[in-house]
N, C-alpha and C positions, 0 to 999 in steps of 0.2 A: 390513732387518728386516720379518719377515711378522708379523703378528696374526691367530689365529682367535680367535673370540668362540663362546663356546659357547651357544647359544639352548634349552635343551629344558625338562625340566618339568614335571608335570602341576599344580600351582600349588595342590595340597590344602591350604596352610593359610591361603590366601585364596580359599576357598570362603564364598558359592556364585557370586562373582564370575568365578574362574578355573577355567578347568576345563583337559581335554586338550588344545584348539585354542586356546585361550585363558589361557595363564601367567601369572605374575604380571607379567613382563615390557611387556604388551600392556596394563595396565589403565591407563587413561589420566586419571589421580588428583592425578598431582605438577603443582606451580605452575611457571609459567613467564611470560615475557614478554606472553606473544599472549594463547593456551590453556590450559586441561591438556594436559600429554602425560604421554606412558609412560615407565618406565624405561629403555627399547631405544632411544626418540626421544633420551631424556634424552645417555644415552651415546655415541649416533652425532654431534649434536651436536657433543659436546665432542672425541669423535678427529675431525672435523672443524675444530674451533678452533686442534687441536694440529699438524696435518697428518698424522694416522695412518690415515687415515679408507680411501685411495686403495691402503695396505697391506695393509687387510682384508678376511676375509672371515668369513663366521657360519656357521660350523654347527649345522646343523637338524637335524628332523624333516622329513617331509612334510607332518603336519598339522598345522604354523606357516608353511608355508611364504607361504600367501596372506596370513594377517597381517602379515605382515615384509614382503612389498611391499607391503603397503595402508598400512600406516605409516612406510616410509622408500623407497621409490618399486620401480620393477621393476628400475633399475639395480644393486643392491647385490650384490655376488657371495655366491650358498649355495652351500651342500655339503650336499647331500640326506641323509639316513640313510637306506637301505629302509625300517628298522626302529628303536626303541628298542632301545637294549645297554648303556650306561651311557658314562661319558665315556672310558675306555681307549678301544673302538671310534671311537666320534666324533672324538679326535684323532688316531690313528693314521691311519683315514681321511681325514683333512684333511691329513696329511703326505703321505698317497701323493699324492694330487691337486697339492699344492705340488710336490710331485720328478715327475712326472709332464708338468707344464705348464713345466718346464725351470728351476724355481728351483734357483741352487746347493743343495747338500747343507752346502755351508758356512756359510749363511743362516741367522740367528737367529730362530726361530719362536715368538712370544711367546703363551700361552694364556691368556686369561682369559674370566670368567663376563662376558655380555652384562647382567647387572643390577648391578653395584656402585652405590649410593648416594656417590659422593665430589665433592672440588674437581675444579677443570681442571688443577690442578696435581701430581695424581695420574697420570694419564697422562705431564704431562712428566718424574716418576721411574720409570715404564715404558718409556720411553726410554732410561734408563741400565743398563736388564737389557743391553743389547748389549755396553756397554764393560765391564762387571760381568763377564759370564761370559768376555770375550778377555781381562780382566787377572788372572783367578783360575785357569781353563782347568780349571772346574767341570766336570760332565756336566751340572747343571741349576743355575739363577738363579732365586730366588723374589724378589717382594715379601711383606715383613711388615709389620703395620700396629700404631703403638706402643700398647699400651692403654693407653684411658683410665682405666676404672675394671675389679674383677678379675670377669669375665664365665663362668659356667659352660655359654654358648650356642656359643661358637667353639673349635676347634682352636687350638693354641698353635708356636711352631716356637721351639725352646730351641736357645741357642747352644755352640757348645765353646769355654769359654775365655773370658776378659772381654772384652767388647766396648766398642769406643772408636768415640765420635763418632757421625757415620749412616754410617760406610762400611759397604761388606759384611763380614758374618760366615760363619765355615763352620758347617753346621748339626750339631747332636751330635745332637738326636731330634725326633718329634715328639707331640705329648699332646692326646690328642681329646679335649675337652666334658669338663674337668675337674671338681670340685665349685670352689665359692669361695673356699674354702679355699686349696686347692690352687693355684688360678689365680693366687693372691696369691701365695703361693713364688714363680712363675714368673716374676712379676711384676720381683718383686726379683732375679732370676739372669737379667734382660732377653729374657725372651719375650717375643716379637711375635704377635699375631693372626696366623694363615694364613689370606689373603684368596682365596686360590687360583687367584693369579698366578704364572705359573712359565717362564721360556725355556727353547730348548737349541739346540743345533745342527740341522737338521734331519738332516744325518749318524748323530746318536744315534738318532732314532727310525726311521731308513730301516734301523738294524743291527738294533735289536732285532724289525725285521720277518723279517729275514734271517734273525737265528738261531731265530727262532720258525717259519722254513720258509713265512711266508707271502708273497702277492706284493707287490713295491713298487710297482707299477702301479696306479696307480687304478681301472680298471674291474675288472680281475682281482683287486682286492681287495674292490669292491661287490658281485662275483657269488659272494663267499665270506664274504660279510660275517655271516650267520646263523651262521658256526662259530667266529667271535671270541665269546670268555667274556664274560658280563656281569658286569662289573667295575670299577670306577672306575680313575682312572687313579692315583691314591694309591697305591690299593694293589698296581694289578699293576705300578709303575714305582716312584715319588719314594720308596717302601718301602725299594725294592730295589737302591734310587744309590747309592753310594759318597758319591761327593764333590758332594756338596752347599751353594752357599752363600745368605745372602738379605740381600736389601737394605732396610733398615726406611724406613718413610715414617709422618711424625707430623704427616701433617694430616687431615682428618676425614675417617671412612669409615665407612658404615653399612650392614647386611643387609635389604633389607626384603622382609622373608621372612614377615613372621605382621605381623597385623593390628595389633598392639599397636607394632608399627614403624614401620611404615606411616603411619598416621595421624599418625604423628608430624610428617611429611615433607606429607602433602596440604596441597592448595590453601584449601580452604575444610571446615569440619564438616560440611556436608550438599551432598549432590548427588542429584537427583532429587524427585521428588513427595515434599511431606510436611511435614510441623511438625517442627521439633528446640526444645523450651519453651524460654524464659532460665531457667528454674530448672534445666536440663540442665547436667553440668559434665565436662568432659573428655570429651563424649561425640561420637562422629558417626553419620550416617547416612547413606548408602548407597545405591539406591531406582531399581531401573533397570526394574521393574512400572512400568506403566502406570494403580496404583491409586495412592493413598495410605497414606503409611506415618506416625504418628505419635506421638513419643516425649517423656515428660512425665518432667520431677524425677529425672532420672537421673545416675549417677554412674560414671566410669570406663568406658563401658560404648560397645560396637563393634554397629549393627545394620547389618546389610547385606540385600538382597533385591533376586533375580534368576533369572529361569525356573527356573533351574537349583534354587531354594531358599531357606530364611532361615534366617539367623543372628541369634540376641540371644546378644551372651556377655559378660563381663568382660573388659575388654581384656587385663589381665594371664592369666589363664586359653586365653587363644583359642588358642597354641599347641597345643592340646591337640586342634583341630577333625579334624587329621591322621589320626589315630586313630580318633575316633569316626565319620568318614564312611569308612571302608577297607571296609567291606561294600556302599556306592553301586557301582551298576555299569548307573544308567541315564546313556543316552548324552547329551552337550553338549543341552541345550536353546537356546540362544544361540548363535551361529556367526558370528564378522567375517569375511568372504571379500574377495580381490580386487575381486569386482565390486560389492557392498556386504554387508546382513548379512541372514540368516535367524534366524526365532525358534520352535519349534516351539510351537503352541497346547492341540493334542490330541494321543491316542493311545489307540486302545484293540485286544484282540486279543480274535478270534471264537474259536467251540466248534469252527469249520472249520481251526482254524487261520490264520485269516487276517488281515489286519493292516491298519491305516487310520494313517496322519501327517496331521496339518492343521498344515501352517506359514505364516505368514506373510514375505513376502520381498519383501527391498527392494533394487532395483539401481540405482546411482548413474548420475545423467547421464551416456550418453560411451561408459559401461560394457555389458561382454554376458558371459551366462554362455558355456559350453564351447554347439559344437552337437556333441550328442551320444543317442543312446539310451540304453534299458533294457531287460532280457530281461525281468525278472518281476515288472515294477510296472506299472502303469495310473495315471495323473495326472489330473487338471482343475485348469486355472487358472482364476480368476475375476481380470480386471486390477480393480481400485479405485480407483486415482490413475497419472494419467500416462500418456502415450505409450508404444509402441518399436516396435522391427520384428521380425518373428516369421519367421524360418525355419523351415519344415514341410515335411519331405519334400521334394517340388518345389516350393514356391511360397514365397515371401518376399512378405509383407504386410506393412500395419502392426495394432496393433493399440491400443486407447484403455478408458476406464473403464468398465465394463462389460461387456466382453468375457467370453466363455466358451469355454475353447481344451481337447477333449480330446484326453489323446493316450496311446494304448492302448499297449502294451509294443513295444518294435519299431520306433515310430515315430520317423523323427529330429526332431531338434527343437532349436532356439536361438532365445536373444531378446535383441537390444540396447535399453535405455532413450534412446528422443529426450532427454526430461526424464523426472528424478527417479520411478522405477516402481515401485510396488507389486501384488503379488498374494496370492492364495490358493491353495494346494498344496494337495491333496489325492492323497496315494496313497493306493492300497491293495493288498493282491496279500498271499502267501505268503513273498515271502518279504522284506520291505523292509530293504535293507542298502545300507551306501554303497560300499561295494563294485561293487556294480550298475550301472555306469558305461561307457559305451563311449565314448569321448572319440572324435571324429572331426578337429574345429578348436580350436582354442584362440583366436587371433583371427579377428577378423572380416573382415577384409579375405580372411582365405582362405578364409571362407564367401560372401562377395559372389564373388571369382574364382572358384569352382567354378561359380557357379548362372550366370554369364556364360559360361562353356564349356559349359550345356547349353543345354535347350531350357524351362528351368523357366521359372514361372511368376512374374513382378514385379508385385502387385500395390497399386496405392496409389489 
């Protein structure tokens, strides 16, 4: 049995915490033994516990990609997207990769969201999707989750026929975000939650590439990956099955998708700078400014604040954040990377057209970014704190706190932290995009072995 884990996202109703690089997946909020960690941590974790862990793989983005190693290491296998397309794409693409890398076709390929809030013992009835779909001889095997009480927030997956026990059922339909009403009918005629876990053969999905005339090959389906429809996989497949069955599982399982969930699940009610009063009740705070943020005699109520923005809302209310930020369309102020995180500070754009970033950037001991250039930006770093060593063109130095390093469009340029380094960005130029990128190394060691094949310059 293979498992993809679907990663993507852009995490709008846990703004201004989460943004496009940064999902809700990544906020690292929920309690644990040690730490906080994230939901992604949370769940790697546990198919770790269960031994699923060594089966998986996550499908991404690219612009998750560095937080998914920065929080569960560089070993864990992705599966890149070029691009955002919705989850049809994304799986299908994960199936070509599996048939491609020599997995049988007769290999059960189990899909679920990388964020479920559940037991460890959810997982080990994800496990039983395998024998589920050889003893029904399904096209697809879902998990359903019994409800507790009747929810007008989740999809429902309604049975045909009376269901006995927790064996599998065959499925007769299924009922999007019904009213409450409604979801209590459902209730009573034993619909389960759709958690949107679901297996199949990988055979089924390598045919419906066939018939749809596209390649089963994995690269030759990356290099044609922009003329797949963006489409969930709902609706361009589980719609369109036949034989469908699901297997209920009744022990706890939560969405933490809107802040009013969430918080349910955290570690502590305040995190970051700030006063949260005893006269506050149900309330948390949130606080990742480098000010203070202080909240008095409040009730019900979610604040959160982050470059990115602030939130005061009614916790019950906050789902609604979705909507009222859909016209933002300024970029991530806040950024976890690989090598550690950047924070943008400023921004402003000239009568010339031209354009200035001040960030601040933090690279972990150990750590280096890409050496690589820019066509149409000009930089200055000012270092502040700490060590590293600076690769410039021909020369490899070190450099220390007070440094002033510029480096005009063109010029190449990487920098490893000795200890823990910070500096000061400063672009500016025409045309600042991240796009802008000419990656040359990725690590470092094959920037040391280049400058040891020339005649560059080591200075310390």
């Amino acid at each position: 049995m293979k498992l993809v884990l679907l990663s993507g996202g852009s995490g709008k109703r846990l703004w201004p915490l989460s943004n496009d690089t940064r999902s809700k997946q990544f906020l690292k909020v929920l309690e644990s033994d040690e730490e906080k960690q994230s939901m992604i941590e949370r769940v790697w974790g546990q198919l770790k516990m269960v031994g699923l862990a060594e089966s998986s793989v996550i499908a991404t983005s690219k612009m998750q990609r560095d937080m998914i190693q920065s929080q569960l290491g560089m070993d864990v296998p992705l599966i890149i997207e070029p691009e955002r397309r919705d989850t049809y794409p994304a799986i299908v693409l994960a199936s070509s990769y599996l048939y491609s890398v020599g997995v049988s076709d007769n290999e059960v390929v189990v899909v679920l969201p990388v964020d479920p809030y559940v037991e460890d013992r959810f997982f080990n009835k994800v496990k039983e999707l395998e024998s589920v779909l050889e003893n029904s001889q399904a096209e697809l095997a879902l998990v359903g989750v019994r409800p507790s009480y009747p929810s007008s927030k989740y999809g429902y997956i309604v049975p045909k026929g009376a269901v006995e026990g927790n064996s599998y059922f065959k499925v007769h339909h299924f009922t999007e975000k019904p009213s409450e009403e409604k979801a209590q009918s459902l209730i009573e005629m034993n619909a389960l939650w759709n958690c949107g876990v679901f297996a199949f053969k990988l055979k089924y999905l390598i045919d419906i590439l066939v018939k749809k005339q596209l390649p089963v090959q994995y690269e030759e389906l990356l290099q044609q990956y922009q003329l797949l429809p963006k489409i969930s996989f709902d609706y361009e497949v589980v719609e369109k099955t036949n034989h469908i069955v699901a297997l209920p599982y009744d022990g706890y399982w939560k969405d933490l998708g809107t802040w009013n969930t969430l918080t349910e699940e955290m570690a502590t009610t305040q995190i970051g700078k700030g006063v949260l009063s005893d006269d506050s009740v149900n309330t948390h705070l949130i606080n990742e400014l480098d000010i203070p943020v202080t909240v008095i005699g409040t009730k019900n109520i979610i604040v959160a604040a982050s470059p990115d923005g602030i939130l005061v809302s009614d916790k019950a209310s906050s789902p609604k954040i979705k909507d009222l930020i859909s016209e933002f369309n300024q970029p991530p102020m806040y950024e976890e990377r690989l090598w550690g995180w950047s924070r943008t500070l400023d921004y402003a754009k000239y009568d010339d057209n031209c354009e200035m970033v001040t960030k601040r950037i933090h690279i972990t001991k150990d750590r280096n970014s890409t050496y690589h250039y820019h066509n149409f930006r000009d930089e200055v770093w000012t270092i502040v704190n700490g060590e590293g060593e600076l690769a410039l063109d021909d020369s490899l130095t070190r450099v220390k706190s007070g440094d002033i390093i510029h480096l005009p469009a063109g010029r190449k340029h990487g920098i490893r932290a000795i200890t823990d380094l910070e500096f000061i960005e400063v672009q500016t130029g025409k045309a600042i995009d991240n796009d802008d990128f000419i990656r040359i190394y990725y690590e470092w060691e094959d920037v040391i072995e280049a400058y040891n094949h020339t005649k560059a310059k080591v200075i310390y």
